[in-house]
N, C-alpha and C positions, 0 to 999 in steps of 0.2 A: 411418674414418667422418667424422672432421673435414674432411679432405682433400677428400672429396668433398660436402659442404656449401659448403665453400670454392668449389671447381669450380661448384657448381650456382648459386650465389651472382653467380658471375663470368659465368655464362653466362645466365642471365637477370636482370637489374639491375632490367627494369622489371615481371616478376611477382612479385619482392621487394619492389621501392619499392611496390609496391601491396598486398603482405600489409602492411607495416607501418605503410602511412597507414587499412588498416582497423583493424589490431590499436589503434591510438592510438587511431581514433574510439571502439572499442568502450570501451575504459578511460576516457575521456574523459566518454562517457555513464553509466556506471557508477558513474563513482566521483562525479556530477553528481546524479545519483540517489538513489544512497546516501547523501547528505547530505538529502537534502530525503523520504527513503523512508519518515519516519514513525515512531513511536514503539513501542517494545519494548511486550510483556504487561507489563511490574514499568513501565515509562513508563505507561502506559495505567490502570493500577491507583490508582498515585500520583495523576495526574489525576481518576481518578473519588472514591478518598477524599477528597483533599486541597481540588479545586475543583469537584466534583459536576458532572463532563462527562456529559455527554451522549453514547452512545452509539449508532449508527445504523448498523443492521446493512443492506444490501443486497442480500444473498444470498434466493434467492425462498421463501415462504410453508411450504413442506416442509422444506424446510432448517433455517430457522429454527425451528420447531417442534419437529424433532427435537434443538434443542442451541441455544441463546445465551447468551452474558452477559446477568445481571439487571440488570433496567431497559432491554434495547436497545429501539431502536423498529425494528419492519421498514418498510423502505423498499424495495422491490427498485428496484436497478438500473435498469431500464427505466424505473420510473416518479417516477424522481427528480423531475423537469422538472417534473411536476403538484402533486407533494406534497412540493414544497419549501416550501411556505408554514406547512405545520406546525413546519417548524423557526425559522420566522423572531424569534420570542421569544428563544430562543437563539444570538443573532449576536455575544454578547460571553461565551459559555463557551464552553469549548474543548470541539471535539467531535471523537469519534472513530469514525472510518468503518472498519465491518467487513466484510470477504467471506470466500470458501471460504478463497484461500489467500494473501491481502495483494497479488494483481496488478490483479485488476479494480475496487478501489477506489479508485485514482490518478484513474481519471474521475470519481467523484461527488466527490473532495476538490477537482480541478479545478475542477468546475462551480461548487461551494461560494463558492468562494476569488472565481470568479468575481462570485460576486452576494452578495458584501460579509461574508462568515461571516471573519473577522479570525481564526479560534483553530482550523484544523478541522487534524487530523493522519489519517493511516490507520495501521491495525493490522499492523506488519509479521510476515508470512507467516499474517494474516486465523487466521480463528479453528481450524483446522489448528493454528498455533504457541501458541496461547491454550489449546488441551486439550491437546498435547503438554508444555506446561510442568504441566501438573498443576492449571491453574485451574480453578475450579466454572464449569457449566453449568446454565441451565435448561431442563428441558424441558416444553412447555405442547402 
């Protein structure tokens, strides 16, 4: 089996040179990511006890309904751009951005970040990971 990886290795050089400069990019981005991917449920919690963040869920109007962290504000998604002005009071607490499942929130912490919110993190693996740990919801 080795032998013939070897073989395959030697006979094509350059769709190997080219799995491994995608394999780097991928970890490259990942682990680039992964640093800046946002704060855990027990991060997330600490910040809301300790310095009274702000929570801003994104997920749309059913969703939210059905299940959020107490105190979130919905925001959906979509409509960030118009009703970002409600958050503008809070540009010096650290605020934490929720969705379904911690992927679709990297844009609204973007935009955030963009228009001067200094402290905004996302919920990693969004509120999925938040009831999976066993944290209270509410439902309205």
């Amino acid at each position: 089996m080795i032998d013939q990886l070897f073989e395959f290795v030697q006979n094509h050089p350059l769709l190997v040179g080219a799995f491994l400069v995608v394999l780097t990019a991928w970890i490259a981005y990942e682990v680039r990511n992964s640093a800046a991917s946002g704060v855990s449920s027990s991060q997330a919690t600490q910040l809301i006890n300790r310095e009274d963040a702000v929570i801003v869920d994104t997920r749309e109007a059913g969703d939210f309904k059905a299940g959020h962290i107490a105190g979130a504000r919905n925001i959906p998604q979509s409509r960030i751009d118009e009703r970002m002005g409600e958050l503008e009071k809070f540009k010096d607490k650290p605020i934490v951005v929720v969705c379904k499942s911690g992927q679709a929130s990297g844009i609204t912490v973007a935009k955030l970040a963009k228009a001067g919110f200094s402290r905004v993190h996302k919920l990693k693996g969004g509120m999925m990971q938040w009831q999976a740990d066993g944290l209270p919801v509410v439902k309205k």
